[in-house]
N, C-alpha and C positions, 0 to 999 in steps of 0.2 A: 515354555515353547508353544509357539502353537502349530496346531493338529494338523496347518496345510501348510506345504513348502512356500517358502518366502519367493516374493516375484524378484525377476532379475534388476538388477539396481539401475539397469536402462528400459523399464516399463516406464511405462506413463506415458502421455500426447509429448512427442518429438519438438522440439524449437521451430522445426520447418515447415510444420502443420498451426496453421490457426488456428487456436482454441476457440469454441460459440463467445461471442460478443459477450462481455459482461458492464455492465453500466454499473460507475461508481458515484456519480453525483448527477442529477436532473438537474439543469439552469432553466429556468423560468423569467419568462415575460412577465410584466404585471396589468398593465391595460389592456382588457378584453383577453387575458388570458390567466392569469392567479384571480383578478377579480373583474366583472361586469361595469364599464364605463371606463374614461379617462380621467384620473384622477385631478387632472390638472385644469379639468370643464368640470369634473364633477361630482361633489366632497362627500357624495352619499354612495360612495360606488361598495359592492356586496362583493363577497366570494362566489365564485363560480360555483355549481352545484357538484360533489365530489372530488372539489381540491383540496380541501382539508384529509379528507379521509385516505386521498392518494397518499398525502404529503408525512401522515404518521404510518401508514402501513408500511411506507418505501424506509422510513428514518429506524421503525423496529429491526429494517433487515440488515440494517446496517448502510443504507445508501444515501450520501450526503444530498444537500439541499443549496445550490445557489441563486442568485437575480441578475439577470442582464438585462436593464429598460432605461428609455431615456425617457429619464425623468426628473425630479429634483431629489436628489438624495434626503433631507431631513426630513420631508413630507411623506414622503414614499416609505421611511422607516417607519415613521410614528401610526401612520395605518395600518403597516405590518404589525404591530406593537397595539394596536388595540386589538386586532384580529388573535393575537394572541399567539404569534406564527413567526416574530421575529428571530425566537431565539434558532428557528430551524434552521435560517440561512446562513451561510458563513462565508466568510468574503463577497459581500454582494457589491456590486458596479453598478451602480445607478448614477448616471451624467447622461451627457448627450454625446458621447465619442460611438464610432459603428459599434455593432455587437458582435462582432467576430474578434476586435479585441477584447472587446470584456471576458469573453468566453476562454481563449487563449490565459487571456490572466488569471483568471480564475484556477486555471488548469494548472497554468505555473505555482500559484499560491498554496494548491493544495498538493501540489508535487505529485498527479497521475496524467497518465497522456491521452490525449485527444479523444481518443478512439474509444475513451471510457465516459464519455459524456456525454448526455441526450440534452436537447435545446429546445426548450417549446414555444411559441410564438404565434399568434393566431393571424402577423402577416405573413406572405408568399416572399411579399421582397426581402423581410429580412432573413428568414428562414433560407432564401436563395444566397442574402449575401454572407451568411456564417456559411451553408455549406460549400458556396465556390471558395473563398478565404479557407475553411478549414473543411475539406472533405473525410477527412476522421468523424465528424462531430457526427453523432445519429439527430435529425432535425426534423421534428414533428410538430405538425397542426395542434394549437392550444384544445382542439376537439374533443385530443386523443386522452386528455388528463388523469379524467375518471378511469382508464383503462390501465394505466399505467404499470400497476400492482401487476396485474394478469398476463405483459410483454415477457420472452422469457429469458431476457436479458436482465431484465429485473426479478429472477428467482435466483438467488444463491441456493447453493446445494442444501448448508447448512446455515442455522443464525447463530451463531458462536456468543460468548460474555462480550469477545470485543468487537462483535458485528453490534451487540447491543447498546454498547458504548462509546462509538465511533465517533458520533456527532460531541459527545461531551470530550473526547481525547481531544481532536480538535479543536477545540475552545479551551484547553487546555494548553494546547502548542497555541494559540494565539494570547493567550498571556505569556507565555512563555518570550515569543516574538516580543510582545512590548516592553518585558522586562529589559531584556538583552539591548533593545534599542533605546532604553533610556538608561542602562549602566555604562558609566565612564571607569575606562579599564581597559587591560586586555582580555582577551577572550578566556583565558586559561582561569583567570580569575570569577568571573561570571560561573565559568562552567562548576567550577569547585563551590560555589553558592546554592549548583541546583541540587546537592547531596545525592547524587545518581549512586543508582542501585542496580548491575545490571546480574542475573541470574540464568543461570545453564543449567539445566536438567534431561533426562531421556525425555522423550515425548510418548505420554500413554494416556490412557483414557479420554476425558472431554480436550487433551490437547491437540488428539488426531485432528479435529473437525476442523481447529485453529490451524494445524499443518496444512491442512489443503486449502484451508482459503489463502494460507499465503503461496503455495505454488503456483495459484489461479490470478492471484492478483497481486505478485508483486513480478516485475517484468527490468526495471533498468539493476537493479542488483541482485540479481538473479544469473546464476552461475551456470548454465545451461539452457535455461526457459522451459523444461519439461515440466510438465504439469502430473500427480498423483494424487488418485482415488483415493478413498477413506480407506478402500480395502487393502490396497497395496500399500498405506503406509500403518496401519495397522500390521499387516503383515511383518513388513521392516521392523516395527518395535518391539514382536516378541522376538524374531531371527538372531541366533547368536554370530551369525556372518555380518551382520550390521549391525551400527550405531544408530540413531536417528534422533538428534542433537533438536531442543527447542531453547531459543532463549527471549529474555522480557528483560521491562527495563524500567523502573521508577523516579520520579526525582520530588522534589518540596509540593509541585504542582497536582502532582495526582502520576496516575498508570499512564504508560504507550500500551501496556497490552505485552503480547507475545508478537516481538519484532525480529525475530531470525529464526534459519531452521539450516540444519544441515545434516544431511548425510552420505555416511563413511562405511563405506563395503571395504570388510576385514578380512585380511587373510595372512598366512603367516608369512610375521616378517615384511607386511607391506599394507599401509591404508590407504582407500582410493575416497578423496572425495568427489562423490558423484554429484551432492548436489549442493550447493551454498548460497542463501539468500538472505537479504538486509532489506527493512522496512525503509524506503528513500525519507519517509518523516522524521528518522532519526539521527540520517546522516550528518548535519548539521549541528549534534551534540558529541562529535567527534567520538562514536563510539563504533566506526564501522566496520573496523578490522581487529574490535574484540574475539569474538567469536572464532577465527579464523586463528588468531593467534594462542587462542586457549589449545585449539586443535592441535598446530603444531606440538604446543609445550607439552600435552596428551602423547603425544606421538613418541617426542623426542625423551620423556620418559620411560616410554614402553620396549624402547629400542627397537622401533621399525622403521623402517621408509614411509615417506609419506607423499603421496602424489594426488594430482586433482584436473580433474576434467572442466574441460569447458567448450561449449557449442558458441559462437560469439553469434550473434545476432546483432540488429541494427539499431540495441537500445542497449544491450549490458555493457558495453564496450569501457565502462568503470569497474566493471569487475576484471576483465582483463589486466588494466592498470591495477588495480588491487593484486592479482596475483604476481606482477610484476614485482611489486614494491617490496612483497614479503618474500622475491628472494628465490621464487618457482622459476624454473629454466623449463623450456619447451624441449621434451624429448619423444615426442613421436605425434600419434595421433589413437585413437580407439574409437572404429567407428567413423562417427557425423563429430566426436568431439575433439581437440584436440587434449593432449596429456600433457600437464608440467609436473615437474619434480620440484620438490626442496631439499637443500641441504641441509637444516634445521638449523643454519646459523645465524639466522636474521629475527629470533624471534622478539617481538619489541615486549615489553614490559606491560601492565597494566598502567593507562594515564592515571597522574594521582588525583585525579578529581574524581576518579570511580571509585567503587565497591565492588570488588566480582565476588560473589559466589557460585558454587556450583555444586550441584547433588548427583554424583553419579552411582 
């Protein structure tokens, strides 16, 4: 146990409050802004002076690298490719369509929203027409590059195993994408090809650090949107009145990392999930309402009631439907959240194309 009383399971930054801006990928320009000239007048053109050094300090923290320029896509690679900087960017859009699409798709492809994206551009008009188009985007002068590092949108609290490995996860779900779209089948079968492995354990030690950066940064399957310190969920791990649930998930290709977290304030005769969130990178490997339904099956072992909160905001609003499906009835509200129950009779099975384990 530890020595200070545990915080109450509604601490942490409210859904209703926006948390400091945190930026998950930089989109980059490339003429007069990743590198010095137009590559398309001028086949000698250099890197700008502290692009590179931005572009690995930002990638060590964990924060992706994309391209929005119109320009001719193979040419534009193979320069990034001798610079030796290709493998950084992932889904890069290089054509001649505006850049507020590209940026948008981008956004789409890597599954975060707007409002996590910085765009650099050393013109005014485009800079102007992604931010009228998308006023989420944060849109900065290519000037700013070398500064990058030091904005503090761009400090995560902590650098976590999977802040370290983000950009390789990544390229990892983009083979994954190309497998999937070159298998003939249905889906059920693909999925039973990728041998997924997913894993539930208490969360302690180096997994706190992993706990808060998903309360910070995962926001559409996220079961309230409250955000928790290192310390308050440390707190929660040693607490015998809480659970504080982490899970991960593997498959042929390599790690996702530690892609859910959930926590359950115990009391007798009743568990409240206070908090439930899903990696949206993973949703698409149909393993969303694992987690959830471990919980139940937990529960309905234990012989308690089991209920769970939820604050809707104007992005989770699939976690709602989530609690729907599994069966939770709306019976009151607590708070800013509202309260559903389960009757514990809806709980699905594990799909057979997983492996759950789980270490309690």
């Amino acid at each position: 146990m530890s020595s200070t009383s545990p915080p109450a399971a509604t601490a942490g930054t409210p859904a209703g409050l926006v948390p400091p801006r945190k930026i998950k990928c930089v989109v980059w320009d490339l003429d007069h802004t990743l590198w010095d000239g137009i590559l398309s007048e001028d086949k000698a053109v250099a890197l700008k002076p502290g692009v590179r050094e931005a572009i690995e300090v930002l990638d060590a923290r964990g924060i992706l690298h994309s391209v929005a320029s119109r320009n001719d896509f193979e040419p534009a690679m193979a320069r990034l490719r001798e610079f030796g900087l290709a493998d950084y960017f992932i889904f890069p859009q290089i054509h001649w369509n505006p850049k507020s699409g590209s940026v948008r798709a981008i956004a789409d492809r890597i599954g975060i929203g707007l409002d996590t994206l910085a765009f650099l551009d050393d013109q005014p008009f485009e800079r102007a027409e992604v931010g009228a188009a998308l006023p989420e985007v944060l849109c900065l002068d290519a000037a700013e590059a070398p500064g990058l590092p030091a904005r503090p949108e761009m400090q995560p609290l902590f650098i976590t195993e999977d802040s370290r490995n983000r950009r390789q996860m990544y390229r990892a779900d983009i083979q994954r994408q190309s497998a999937e779209e070159e298998f003939k089948g249905v889906k059920e079968e693909f999925l039973s090809g990728l041998n997924m492995r997913f894993h539930i354990s208490r969360a302690t030690g180096n997994d706190l650090q992993r706990a808060e950066e998903l309360t910070v940064r995962t926001h559409q399957l996220n079961s309230t949107g409250y955000t928790y310190s290192y310390e308050e969920l440390e707190a929660f791990s040693h607490s015998a009145a809480h659970q504080l649930l982490i899970a991960s998930l593997e498959d042929r290709f390599g790690t996702y990392g530690k892609i859910g977290l959930a926590l359950i304030a115990i009391q007798p005769g009743l568990w409240t999930i206070k908090l439930l969130l899903m990696s949206c990178r993973v949703i698409s490997r149909g393993v969303g309402t694992v987690l959830l339904n471990f919980i139940m099956k937990q529960a309905q072992q234990n012989q308690v009631r089991l209920q769970a909160e939820l604050v809707p905001t104007d992005r989770n609003r699939m976690m709602h439907v989530t609690y729907k499906f599994a069966g939770f009835k709306l019976v009151g509200n607590s708070g800013e959240a509202q309260l559903f129950e389960s009757n514990l009779a809806n709980i699905q099975e594990v799909p057979s194309y997983l492996q759950l384990t789980s270490q309690l």
